[in-house]
C-alpha positions in Angstrom: 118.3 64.9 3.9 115.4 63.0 2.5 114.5 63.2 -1.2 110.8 63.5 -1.8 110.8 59.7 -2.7 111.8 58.5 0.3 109.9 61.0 2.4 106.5 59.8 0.8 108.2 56.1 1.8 108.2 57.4 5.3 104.5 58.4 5.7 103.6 55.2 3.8 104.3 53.2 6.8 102.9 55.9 8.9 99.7 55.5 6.9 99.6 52.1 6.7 99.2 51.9 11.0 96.7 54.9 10.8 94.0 56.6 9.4 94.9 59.4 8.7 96.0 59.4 4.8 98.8 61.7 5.1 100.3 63.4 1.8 103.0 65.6 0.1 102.8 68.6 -1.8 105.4 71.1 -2.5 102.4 74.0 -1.9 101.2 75.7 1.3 97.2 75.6 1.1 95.2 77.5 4.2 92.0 75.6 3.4 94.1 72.1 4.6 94.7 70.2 7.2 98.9 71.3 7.6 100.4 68.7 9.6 104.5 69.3 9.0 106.5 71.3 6.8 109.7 69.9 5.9 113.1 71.4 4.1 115.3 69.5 2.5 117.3 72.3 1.7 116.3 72.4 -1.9 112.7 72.4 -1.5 109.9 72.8 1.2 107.4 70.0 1.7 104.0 70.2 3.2 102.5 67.5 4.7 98.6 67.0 5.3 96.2 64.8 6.3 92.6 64.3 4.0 91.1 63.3 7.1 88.1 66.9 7.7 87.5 66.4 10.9 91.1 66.0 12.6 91.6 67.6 15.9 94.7 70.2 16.7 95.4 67.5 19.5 95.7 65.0 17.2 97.6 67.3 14.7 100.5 67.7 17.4 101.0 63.9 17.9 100.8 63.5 14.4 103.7 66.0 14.5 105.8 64.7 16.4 104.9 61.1 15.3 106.4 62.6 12.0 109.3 64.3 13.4 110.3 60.7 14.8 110.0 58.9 12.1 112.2 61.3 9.8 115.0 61.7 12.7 115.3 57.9 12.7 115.2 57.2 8.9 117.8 59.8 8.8 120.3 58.6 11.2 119.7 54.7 9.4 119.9 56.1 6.3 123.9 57.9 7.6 124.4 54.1 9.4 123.5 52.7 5.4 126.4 54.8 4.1 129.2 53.6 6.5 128.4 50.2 6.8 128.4 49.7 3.0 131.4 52.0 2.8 133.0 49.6 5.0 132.3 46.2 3.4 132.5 47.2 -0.1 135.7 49.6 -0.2 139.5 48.3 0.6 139.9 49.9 3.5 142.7 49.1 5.8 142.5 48.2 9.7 142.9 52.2 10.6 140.1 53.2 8.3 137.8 49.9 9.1 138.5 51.4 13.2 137.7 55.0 12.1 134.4 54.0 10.6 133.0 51.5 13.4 133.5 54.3 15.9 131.6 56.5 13.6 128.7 53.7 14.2 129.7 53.7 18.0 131.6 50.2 17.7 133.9 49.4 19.5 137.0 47.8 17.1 137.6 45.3 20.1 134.0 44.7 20.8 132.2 41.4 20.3 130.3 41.8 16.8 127.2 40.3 15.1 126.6 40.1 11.2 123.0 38.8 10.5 122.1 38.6 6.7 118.8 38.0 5.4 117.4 37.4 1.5 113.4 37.4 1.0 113.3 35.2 -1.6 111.1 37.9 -3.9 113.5 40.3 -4.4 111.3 42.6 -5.4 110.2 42.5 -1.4 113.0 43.8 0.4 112.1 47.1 0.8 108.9 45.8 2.2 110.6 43.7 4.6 113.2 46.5 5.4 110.7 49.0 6.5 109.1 46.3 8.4 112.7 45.9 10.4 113.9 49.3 10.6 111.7 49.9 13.3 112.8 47.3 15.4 113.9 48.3 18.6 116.2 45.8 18.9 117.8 46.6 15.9 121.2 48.9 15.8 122.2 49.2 12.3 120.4 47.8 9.5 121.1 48.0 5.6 120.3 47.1 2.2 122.9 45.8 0.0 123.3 45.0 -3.6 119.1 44.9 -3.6 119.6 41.2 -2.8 120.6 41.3 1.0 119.3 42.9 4.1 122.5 43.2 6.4 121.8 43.8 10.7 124.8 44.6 12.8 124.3 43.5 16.4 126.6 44.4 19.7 125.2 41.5 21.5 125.5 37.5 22.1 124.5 35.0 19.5 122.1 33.4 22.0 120.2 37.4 21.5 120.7 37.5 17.9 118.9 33.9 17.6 116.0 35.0 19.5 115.9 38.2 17.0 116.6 35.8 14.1 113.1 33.6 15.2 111.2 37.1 15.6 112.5 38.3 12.1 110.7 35.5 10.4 107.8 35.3 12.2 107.0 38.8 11.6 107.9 38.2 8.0 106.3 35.4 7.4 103.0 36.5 9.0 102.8 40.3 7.9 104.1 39.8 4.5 103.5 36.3 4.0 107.0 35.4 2.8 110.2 33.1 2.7 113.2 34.0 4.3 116.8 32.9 4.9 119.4 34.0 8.0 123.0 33.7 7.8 124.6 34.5 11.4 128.4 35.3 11.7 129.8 36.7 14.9 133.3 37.6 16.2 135.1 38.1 19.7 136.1 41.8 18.0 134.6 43.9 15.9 137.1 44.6 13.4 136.5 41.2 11.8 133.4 42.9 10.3 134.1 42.3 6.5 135.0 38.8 7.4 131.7 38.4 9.5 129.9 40.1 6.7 131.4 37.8 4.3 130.3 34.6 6.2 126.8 35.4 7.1 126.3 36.1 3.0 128.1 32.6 2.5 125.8 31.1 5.1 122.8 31.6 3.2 124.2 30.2 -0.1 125.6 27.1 1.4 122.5 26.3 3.7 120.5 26.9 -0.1 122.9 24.8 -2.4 122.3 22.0 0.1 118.6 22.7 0.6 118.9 22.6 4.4 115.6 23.2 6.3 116.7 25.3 8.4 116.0 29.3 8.0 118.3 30.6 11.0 121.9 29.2 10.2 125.1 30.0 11.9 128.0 30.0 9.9 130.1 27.9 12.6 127.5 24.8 12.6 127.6 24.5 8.8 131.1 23.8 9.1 131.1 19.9 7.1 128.8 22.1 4.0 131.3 24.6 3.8 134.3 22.1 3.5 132.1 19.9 1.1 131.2 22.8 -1.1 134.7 23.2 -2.0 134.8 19.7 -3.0 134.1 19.3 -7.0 131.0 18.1 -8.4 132.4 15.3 -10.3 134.5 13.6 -7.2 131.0 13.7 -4.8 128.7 12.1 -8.0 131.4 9.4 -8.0 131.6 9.3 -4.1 127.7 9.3 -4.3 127.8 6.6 -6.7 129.9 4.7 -5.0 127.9 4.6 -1.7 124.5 3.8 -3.5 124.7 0.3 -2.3 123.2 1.2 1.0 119.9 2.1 -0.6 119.2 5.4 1.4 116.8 6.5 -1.5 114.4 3.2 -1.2 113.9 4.9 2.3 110.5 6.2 2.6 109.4 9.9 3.5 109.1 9.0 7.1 112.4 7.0 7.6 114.7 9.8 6.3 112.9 12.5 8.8 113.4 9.9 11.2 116.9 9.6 11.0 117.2 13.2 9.9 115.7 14.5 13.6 117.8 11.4 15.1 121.0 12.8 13.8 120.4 16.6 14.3 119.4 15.7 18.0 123.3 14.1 18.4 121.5 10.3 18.4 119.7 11.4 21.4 116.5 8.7 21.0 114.2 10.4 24.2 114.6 13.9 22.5 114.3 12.4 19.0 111.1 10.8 19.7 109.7 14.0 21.6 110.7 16.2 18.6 109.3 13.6 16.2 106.2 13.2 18.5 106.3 9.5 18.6 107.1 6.7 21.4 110.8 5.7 22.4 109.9 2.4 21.3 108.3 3.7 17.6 111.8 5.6 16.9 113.7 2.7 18.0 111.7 0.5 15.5 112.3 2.8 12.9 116.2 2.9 13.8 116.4 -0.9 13.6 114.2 -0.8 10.5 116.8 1.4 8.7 119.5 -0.8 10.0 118.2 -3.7 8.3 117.3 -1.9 4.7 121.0 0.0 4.5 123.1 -1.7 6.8 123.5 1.5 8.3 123.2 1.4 12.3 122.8 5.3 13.6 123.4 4.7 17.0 126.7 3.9 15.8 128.5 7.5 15.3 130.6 6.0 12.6 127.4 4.8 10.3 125.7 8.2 11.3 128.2 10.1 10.0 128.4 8.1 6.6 124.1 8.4 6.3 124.8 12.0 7.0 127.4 12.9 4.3 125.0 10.6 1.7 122.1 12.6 2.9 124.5 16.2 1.8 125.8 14.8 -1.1 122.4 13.2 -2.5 120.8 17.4 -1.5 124.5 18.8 -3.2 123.7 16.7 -6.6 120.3 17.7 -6.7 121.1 21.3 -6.6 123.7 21.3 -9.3 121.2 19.2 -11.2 118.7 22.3 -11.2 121.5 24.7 -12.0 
């Protein structure tokens, strides 16, 4: 049942898409507009509207506008309790089955772990309230107050498409930064594990200041394996490889060959994505060649530009630490 907190939470966002002010009080008044009465088994809450003039019609929506929002809070907030029951206790692979089916998952199911930090903490309620009413949400939770967690029983190509609408809502109703770890499974009782890499998504993709704000965990395979790599032996490595002069590169050159190399040395789509001529992004390629010796087309030298490019962003980082 809902405490009084988190019922007021509840027709906050009602109020905040309406105009009708609704409030609580724990006191039945005949001279007010009654909307809903609610029992949370302790106590009873009455809920009005300040609006005078309000209409019985619009008094029954209202209702069951209400009604709506409470039964789904209520079966997110159950959804809250299993999910983090399930990533932060020991529980073996009977228990872990007993609890997805609780959730109505299937332990041999394909499964999807998105997690997302705001990068004000102190917004993540905001943004969860936001994304709880997502329809194509199925379970969504808060964890630690640092992470907002969404289990999907779909395909990644789905939870991409969710991951771009996530941050375009966020971005335009609450004017913030955000970061998406993906992690998905053939069966659903890797969940802990798929929990576990979407989390380590985000904090590789931000120790190496990638660009990116949707990451999958299986395309940041070469961060992952450098991360475990210590700090001393890739200054040394760096050092070692400053002879090809990648930081006399301007701005311009290193999103150059930054596009080139994301785009797997494809120079039509480069240029398209770069919004420049074939013959511009080919200048620019032989340019580079000539400054660091360094010829992209060549997998070989894109490959070594590549790991200076993560090492130079890995050293950084530490730097700031």
């Amino acid at each position: 049942m809902l405490t009084k907190i988190e019922l007021q939470k509840q027709l906050n966002i009602i109020n905040s898409s309406t105009s009708y002010d609704l409030h609580l009080d724990t006191v039945k008044y005949e001279d007010k507009n009654l909307i809903y009465n609610y029992n949370n088994n302790e106590n009873n809450y009455y809920i009005y509207s300040n609006l005078e003039d309000i209409t019985t019609n619009e008094k029954n929506i209202l209702k069951i506008l209400i009604s709506e929002k409470l039964d789904i809070y209520s079966n997110d907030t159950h959804s809250n309790k299993i999910l983090n029951n399930i990533i932060k206790n020991n529980l073996n692979t009977e228990e872990i089955e007993g609890k997805l089916k609780f959730l109505s998952i299937n332990k041999n199911n394909n499964l999807i772990i998105m997690a997302l930090k705001i990068f004000k903490k102190d917004r993540l309620n905001d943004a969860f309230e936001i994304l709880v009413n997502l329809e194509e949400i199925d379970i969504i939770s808060i964890l630690d107050d640092e992470f907002i967690l969404i289990v999907l029983n779909n395909s990644v190509e789905k939870a991409l498409e969710l991951s771009r609408l996530i941050v375009e809502l966020i971005e335009i109703e609450m004017l913030e930064n955000i970061n998406i770890g993906i992690s998905s499974s053939d069966v659903a009782i890797n969940i802990k594990n798929l929990y576990r890499e979407s989390i380590d998504t985000i904090k590789i993709t931000e120790k190496f200041n990638i660009p990116s704000n949707i990451n999958l965990y299986k395309d940041i395979f070469i961060y992952k394996v450098i991360s475990f790599i210590n700090y001393d032996n890739i200054k040394k490595i760096y050092e070692d490889i400053e002879e090809y002069k990648i930081n006399e590169l301007n701005k311009d050159d290193i999103k150059t060959a930054e596009v080139f190399l994301n785009l797997s040395l494809n120079i039509s789509e480069a240029a398209r994505k770069l919004y420049i001529h074939r013959n511009t992004l080919i200048y620019r390629l032989d340019k580079i060649k000539k400054h660091t010796g360094l010829d992209l087309r060549n997998f070989e030298h894109a490959l070594k530009f590549k790991l200076i490019l993560i090492f130079k962003s890995f050293i950084n980082y530490n730097k700031g630490k």
